[in-house]
C-alpha positions in Angstrom: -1.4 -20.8 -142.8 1.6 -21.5 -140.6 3.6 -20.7 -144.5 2.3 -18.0 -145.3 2.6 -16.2 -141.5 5.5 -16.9 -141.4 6.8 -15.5 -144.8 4.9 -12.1 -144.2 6.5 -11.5 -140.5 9.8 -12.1 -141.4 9.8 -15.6 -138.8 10.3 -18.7 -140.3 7.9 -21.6 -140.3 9.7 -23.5 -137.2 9.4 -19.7 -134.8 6.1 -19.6 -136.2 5.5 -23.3 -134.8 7.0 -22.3 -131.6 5.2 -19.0 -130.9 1.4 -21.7 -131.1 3.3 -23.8 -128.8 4.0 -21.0 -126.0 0.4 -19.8 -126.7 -1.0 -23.3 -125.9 1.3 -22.8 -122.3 4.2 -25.4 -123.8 7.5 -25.0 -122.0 10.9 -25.7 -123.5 11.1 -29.1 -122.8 7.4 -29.7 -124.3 8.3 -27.7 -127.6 11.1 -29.9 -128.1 8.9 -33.3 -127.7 6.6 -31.8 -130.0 8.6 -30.8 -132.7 11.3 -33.4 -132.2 14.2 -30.6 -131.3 16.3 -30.0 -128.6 15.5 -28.0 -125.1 18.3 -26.1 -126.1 17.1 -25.6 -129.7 14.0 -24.3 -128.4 15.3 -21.9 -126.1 17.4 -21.0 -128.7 14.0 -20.0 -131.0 12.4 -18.4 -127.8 15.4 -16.5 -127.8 15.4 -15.0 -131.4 11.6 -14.6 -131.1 11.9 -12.3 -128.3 14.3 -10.2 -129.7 12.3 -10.3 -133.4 9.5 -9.4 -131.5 11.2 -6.9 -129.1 9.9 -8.1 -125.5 12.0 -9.0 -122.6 9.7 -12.3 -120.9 8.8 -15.5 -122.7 5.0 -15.2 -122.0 5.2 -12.0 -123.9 5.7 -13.6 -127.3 1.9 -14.7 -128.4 0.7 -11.4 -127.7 3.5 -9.8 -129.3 2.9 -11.9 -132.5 -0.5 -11.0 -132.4 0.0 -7.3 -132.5 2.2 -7.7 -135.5 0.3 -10.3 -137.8 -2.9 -9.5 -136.5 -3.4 -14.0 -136.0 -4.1 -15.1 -133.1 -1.2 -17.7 -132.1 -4.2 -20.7 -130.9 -5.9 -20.4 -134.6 -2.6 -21.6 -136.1 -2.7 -24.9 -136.8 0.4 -27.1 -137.4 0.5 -28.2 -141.5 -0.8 -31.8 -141.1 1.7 -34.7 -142.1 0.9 -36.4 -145.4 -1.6 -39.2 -145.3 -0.3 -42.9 -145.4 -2.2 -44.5 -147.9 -2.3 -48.1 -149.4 -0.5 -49.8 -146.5 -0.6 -52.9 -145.8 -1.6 -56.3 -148.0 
């Protein structure tokens, strides 16, 4: 789902990723853990999301998303990592 948002707004997968991270109430610091970035690098997103999605505050970006895709931001679900099979032996 993340794909296809993502190529019908105009935001790339990794702004898409972000914009479910601020929605679950991750800061800068905890978007970078997750997705193995910079703080900087994630500000850097928040950045480019707010102006894509014209508001002025951080917390504004879910909603913002929301109005334009019509998804709500907690539905998106990160695009799972391929299973490791036939480990082991």
């Amino acid at each position: 789902m993340t794909t296809r948002v993502a190529t019908e707004t105009g935001l790339t997968v990794r702004q898409v990723q972000i914009v479910e991270l601020i929605a679950h109430g991750c800061s800068n610091v905890e978007v970078a853990a997750k997705l193995g970035i910079s703080p900087r690098t994630a500000k850097a997103h928040c950045d480019a999301l707010r102006q894509k999605l014209g508001v002025s505050r951080r917390r504004h970006i879910p909603a913002a998303f929301r109005a334009l895709t019509g998804v709500d931001p907690l539905a998106l679900a990160h695009e799972p990592a391929p299973a490791m099979s036939g480990v082991g032996g």
